[in-house]
KETORPA-998914 format. One record per residue (C-alpha): residue number from 1; residue in one letter; z, y, x. Coordinates in Angstrom, 2 decimals, padded with zeros to 5 digits, always signed. Each point is the difference from the previous one (the first is absolute). Example, Ala and Ser with C-alpha at 12.3 -4.5 7.8 and 13.67 -1.06 7.14 Angstrom:
<recs>
<1, A, <+007.80, -004.50, +012.30>>
<2, S, <-000.66, +003.44, +001.37>>
</recs>
This chain:
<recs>
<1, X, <+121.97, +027.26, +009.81>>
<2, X, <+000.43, +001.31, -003.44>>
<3, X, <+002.60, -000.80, -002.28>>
<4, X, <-001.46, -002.14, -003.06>>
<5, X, <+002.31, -001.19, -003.33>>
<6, X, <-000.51, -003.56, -000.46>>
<7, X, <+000.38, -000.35, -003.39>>
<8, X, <-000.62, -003.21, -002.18>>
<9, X, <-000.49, +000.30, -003.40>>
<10, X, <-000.83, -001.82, -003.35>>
<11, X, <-000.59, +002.67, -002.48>>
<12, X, <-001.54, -000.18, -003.81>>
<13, X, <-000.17, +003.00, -002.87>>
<14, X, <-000.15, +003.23, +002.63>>
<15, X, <-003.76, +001.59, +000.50>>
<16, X, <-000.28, +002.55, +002.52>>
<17, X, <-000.65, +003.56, -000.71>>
<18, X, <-002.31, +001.92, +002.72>>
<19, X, <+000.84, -001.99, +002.86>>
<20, X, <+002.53, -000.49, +002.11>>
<21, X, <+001.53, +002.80, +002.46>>
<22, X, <+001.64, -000.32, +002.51>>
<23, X, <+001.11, +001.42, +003.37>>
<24, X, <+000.88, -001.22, +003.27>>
<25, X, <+002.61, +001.33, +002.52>>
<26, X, <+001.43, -001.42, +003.20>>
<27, X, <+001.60, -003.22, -001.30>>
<28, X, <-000.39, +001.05, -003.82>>
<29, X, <-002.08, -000.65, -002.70>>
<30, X, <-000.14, +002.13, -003.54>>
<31, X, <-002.06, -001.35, -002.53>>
<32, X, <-000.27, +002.34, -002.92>>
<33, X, <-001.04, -002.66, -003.32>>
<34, X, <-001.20, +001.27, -003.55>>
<35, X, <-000.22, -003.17, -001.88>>
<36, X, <-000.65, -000.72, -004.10>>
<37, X, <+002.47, -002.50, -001.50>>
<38, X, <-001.04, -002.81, -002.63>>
<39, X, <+002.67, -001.51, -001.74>>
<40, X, <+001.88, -002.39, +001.82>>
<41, X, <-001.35, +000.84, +003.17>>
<42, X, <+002.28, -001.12, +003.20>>
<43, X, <-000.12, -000.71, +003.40>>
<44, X, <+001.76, -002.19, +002.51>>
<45, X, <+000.17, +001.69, +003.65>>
<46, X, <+001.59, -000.85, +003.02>>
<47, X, <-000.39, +001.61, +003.81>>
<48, X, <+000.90, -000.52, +003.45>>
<49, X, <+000.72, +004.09, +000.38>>
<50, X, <+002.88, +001.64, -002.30>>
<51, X, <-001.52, +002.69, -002.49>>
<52, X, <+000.67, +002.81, -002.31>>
<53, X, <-001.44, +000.44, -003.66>>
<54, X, <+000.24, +002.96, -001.73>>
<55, X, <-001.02, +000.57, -003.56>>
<56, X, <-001.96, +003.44, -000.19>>
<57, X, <-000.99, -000.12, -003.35>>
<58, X, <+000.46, -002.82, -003.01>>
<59, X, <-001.67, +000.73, -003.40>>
<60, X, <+001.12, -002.35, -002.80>>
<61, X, <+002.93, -000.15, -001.77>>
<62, X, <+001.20, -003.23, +002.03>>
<63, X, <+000.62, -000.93, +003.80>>
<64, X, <-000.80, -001.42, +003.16>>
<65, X, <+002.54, -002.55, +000.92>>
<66, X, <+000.43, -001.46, +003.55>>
<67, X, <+001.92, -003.33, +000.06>>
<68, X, <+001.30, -002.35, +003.07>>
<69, X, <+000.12, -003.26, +000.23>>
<70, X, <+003.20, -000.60, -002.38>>
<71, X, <-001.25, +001.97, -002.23>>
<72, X, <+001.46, +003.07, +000.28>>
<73, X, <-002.18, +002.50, -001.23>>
<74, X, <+000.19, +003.93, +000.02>>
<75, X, <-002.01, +002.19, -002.19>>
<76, X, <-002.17, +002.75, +001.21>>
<77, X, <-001.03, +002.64, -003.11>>
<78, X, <+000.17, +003.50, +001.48>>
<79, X, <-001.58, +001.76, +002.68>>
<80, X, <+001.57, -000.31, +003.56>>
<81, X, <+001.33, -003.51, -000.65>>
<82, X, <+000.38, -001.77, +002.74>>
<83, X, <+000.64, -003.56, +001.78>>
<84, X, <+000.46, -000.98, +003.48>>
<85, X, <-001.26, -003.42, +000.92>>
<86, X, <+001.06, -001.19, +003.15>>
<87, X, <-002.02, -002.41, +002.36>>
<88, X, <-000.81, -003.45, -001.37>>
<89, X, <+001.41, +000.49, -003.50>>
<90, X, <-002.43, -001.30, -002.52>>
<91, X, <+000.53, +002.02, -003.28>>
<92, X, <-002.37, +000.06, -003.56>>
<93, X, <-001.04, +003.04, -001.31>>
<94, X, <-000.54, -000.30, -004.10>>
<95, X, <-000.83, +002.83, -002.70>>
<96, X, <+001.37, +000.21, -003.71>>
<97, X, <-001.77, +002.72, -001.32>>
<98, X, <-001.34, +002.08, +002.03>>
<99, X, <-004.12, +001.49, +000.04>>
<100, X, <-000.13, +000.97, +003.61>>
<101, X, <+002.31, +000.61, +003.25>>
<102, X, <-000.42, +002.03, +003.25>>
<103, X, <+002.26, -000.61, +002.76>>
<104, X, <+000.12, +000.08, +003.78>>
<105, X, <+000.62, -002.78, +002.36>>
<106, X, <+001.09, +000.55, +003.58>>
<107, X, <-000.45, -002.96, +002.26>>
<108, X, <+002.08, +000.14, +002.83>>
<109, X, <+000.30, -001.88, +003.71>>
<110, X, <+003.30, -000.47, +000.55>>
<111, X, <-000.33, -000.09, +003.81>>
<112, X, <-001.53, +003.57, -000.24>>
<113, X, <+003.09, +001.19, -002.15>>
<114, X, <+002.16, -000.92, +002.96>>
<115, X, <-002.55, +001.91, +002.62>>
<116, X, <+000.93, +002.80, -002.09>>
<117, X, <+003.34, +000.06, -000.51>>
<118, X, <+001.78, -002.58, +002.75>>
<119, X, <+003.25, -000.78, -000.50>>
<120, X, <+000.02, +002.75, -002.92>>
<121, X, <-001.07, -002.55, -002.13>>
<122, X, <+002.42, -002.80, -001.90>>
<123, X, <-002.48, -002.61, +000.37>>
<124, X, <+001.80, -002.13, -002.86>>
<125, X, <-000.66, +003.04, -002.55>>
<126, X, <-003.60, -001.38, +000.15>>
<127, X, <+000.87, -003.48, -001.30>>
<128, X, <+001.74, +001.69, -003.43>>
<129, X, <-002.23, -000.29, -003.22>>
<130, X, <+000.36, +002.93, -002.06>>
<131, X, <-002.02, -001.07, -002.94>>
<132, X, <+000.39, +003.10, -001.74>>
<133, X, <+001.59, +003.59, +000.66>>
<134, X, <-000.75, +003.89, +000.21>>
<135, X, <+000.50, +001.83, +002.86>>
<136, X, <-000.95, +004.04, -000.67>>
<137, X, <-000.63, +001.05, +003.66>>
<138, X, <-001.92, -003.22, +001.00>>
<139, X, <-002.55, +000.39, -003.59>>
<140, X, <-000.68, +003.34, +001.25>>
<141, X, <-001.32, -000.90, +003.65>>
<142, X, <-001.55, -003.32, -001.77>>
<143, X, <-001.99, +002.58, -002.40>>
<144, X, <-000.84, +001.70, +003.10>>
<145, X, <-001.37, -003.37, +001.88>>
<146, X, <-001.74, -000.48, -003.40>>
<147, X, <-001.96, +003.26, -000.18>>
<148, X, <-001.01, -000.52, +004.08>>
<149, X, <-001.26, -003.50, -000.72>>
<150, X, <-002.36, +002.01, -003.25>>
<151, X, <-001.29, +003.25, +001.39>>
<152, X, <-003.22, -000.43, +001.77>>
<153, X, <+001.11, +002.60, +002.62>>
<154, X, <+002.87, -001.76, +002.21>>
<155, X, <+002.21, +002.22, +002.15>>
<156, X, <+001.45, -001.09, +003.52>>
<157, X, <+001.04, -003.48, +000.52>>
<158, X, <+003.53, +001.67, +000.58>>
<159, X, <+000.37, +001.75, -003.51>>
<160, X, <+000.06, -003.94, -001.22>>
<161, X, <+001.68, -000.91, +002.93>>
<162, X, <+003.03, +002.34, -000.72>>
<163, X, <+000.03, -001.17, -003.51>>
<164, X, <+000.19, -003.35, +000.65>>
<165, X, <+002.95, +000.51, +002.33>>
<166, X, <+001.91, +002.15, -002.65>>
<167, X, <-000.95, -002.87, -002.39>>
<168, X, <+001.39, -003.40, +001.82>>
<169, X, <+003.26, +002.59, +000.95>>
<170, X, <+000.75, +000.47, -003.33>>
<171, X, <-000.42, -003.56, -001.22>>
<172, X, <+001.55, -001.35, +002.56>>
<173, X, <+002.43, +002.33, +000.32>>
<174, X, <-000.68, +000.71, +004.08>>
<175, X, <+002.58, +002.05, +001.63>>
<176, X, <-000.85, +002.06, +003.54>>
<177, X, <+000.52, -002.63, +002.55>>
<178, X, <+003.66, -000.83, +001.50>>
<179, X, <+000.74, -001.80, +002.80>>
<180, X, <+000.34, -003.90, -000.79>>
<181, X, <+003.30, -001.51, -001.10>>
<182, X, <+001.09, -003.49, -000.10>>
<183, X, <+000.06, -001.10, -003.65>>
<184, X, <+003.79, -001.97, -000.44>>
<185, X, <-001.24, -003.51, -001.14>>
<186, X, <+002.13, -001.14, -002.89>>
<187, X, <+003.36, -002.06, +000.58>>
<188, X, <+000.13, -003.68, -000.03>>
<189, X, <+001.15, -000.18, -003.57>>
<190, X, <-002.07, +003.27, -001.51>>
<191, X, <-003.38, -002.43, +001.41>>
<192, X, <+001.43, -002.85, -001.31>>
<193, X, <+000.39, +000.94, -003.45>>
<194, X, <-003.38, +001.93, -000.01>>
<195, X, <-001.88, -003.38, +001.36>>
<196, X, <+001.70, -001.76, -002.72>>
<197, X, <-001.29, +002.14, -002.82>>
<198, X, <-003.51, +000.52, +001.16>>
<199, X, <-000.21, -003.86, +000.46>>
<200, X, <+001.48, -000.83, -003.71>>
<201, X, <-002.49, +002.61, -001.31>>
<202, X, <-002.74, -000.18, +002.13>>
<203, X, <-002.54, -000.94, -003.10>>
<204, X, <+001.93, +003.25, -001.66>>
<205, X, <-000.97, +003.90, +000.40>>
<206, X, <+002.54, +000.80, +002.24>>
<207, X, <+001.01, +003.67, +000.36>>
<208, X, <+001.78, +001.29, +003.26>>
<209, X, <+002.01, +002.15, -002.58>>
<210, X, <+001.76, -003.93, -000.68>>
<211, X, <+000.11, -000.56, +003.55>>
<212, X, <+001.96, +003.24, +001.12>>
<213, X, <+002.61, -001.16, -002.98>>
<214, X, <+000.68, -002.81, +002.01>>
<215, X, <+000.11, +001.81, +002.97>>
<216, X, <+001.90, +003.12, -000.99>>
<217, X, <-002.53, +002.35, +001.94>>
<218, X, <-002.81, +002.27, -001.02>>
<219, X, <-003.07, -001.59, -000.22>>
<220, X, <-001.74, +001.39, +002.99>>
<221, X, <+003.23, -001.24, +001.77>>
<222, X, <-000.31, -003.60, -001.55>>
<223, X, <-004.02, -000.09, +001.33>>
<224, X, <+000.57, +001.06, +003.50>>
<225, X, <+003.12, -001.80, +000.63>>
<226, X, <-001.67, -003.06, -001.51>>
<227, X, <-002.93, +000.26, +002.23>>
<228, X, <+002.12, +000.70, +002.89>>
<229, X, <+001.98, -003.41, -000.12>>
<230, X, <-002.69, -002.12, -001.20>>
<231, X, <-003.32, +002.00, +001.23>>
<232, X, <-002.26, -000.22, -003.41>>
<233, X, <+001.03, +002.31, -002.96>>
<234, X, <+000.77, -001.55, -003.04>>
<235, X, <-002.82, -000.14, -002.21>>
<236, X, <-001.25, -002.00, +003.03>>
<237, X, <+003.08, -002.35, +000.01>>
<238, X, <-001.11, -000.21, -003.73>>
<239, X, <-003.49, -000.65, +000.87>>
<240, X, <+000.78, -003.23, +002.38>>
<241, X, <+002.62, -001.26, -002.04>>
<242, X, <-002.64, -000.55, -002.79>>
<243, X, <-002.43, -001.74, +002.23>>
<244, X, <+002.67, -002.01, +000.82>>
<245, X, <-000.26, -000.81, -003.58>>
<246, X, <-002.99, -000.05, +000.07>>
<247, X, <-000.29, -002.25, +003.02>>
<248, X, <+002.57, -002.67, -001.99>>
<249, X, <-002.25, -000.06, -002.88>>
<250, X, <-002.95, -000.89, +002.06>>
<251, X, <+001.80, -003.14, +001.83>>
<252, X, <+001.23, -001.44, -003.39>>
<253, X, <-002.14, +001.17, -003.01>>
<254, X, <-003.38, -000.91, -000.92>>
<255, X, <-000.62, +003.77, -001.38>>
<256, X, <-002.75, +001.62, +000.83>>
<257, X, <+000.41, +003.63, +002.40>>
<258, X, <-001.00, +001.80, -002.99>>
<259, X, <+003.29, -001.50, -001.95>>
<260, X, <+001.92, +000.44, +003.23>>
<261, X, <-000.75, +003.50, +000.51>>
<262, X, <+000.89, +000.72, -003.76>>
<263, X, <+003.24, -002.18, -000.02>>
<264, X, <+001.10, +002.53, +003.66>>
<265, X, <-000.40, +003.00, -001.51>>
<266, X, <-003.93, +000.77, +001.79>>
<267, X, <-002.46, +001.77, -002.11>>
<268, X, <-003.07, -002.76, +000.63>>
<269, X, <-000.40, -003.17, +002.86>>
<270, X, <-002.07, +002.97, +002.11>>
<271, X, <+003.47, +002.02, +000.02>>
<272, X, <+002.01, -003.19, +000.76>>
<273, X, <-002.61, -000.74, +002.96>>
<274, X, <-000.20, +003.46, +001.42>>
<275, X, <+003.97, +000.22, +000.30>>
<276, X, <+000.25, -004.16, +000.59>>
<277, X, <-002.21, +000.92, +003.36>>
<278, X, <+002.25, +003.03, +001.02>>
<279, X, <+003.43, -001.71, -000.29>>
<280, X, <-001.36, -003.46, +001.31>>
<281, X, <-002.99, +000.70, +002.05>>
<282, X, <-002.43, -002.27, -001.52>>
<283, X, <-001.26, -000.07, -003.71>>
<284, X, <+001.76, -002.67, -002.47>>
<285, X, <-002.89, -002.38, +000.34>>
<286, X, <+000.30, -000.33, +003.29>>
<287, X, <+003.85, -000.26, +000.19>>
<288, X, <-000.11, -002.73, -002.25>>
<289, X, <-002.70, -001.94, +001.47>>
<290, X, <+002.49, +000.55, +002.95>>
<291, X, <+002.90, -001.77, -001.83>>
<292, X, <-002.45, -002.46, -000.94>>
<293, X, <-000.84, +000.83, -003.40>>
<294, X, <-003.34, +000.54, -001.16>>
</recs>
């Protein structure tokens, strides 16, 4: 079965200029947008599948901005500006200024990423946001993926094939494949003080930059040895310790889930749901008709 994006999206000011093209590849999805912008216009978007954006082309003496949840938002105003938004990370997309924008997005199945590359691939690279950066090698096979999903003469399934690969290499930085290695977990008291500060600042933007300060390793060492001794990474940790909030709210407060999500750091009560179900197992209405609140 084919690999479809499953996008939702609430979008206002952007028209749509000759259709929509697109492309699909084994587990991929390139859809090539020209779009108009009226002042103002913005969107709110949020998938189940991590994706790339790439600006191709932005006319107008302002920007495209992408913003989180908290707010912080990253400004896209040249050609081959780009954000990675991983898998269940809502995000609004805004315009000061700008006439018109054309820009790729590849939709991506993360299982299929790990068909390709095995144990290659740091499967906690794809839960980074990287709202905004510039990457030369990566805008060039992008532009390439661009013109494929535009020409009305296709070539071989593995001409996109290979570009793909050399894409999700280079943004994920995939080496040629060792041979496993056990990851050291973190000590006793490197964990401890981590937990701690992730806990106190759950509602926070938390950067794993602060976390290898506590630890005195390199972040990459900080990640994998914090997975290793507790078996999440952190911006999960993160994630559960603000439905625990979350959950603490809904057994003593009369606010609504929209004020809940808002006062934990979600971007709207659909956000706080969709992670609510995946840390708990059941939506919030349900868990607190379970505690016996209605």
């Amino acid at each position: 079965m084919s690999f479809v994006p499953r996008m939702e999206s609430r979008i206002q000011g952007f028209s749509v200029i000759g259709g929509l093209k697109c492309h699909v590849w084994d587990g991929a999805v390139a859809d090539l947008w020209d779009v108009s912008c009226a002042d103002k216009a913005e969107g709110f978007y949020v998938s189940p599948d991590p994706r790339l954006f790439v600006a191709l082309d932005v006319d107008g003496d302002g920007a495209f901005f992408v913003e989180g949840a908290k707010g912080e938002a990253r400004r896209h105003d040249r050609a081959f500006s780009m954000a990675y938004i991983p898998a269940g990370v809502a995000i609004r997309g805004r315009v000061e200024g700008l006439r018109r924008i054309r820009h790729l997005d590849l939709h991506f199945d993360a299982a299929a990423l790990t068909r390709r590359f095995g144990r290659g691939l740091d499967r906690e690279a794809l839960q980074v946001s990287r709202f905004q950066f510039r990457d030369d090698r990566i805008a060039a096979l992008a532009g390439l993926i661009a013109a494929e999903c535009d020409t009305g003469q296709k070539l071989h399934d593995l001409y996109g094939e290979g570009l793909l690969n050399a894409l999700f290499a280079s943004l994920f930085q995939i080496d040629r494949p060792v041979a496993a290695r056990r990851r050291a977990p973190l000590s006793r008291r490197q964990l401890r003080l981590v937990t701690d500060y992730i806990d106190a600042h759950c509602l926070d933007r938390i950067r794993l930059a602060d976390l290898a300060a506590l630890t005195g390793l390199s972040e990459t060492a900080t990640s994998h040895g914090f997975k290793a001794a507790t078996g999440v990474p952190p911006h999960r940790w993160q994630m559960q310790a603000r439905i625990g909030r979350a959950q603490a709210m809904m057994a003593h407060d009369a606010a609504s889930l929209g004020d809940i999500a808002e006062a934990t750091g979600f971007f709207d009560q659909a956000h706080l749901t969709r992670v609510f179900k995946s840390v708990v197992g059941v939506t919030p209405g349900a868990w607190m008709k379970s505690a016996g609140r209605q």
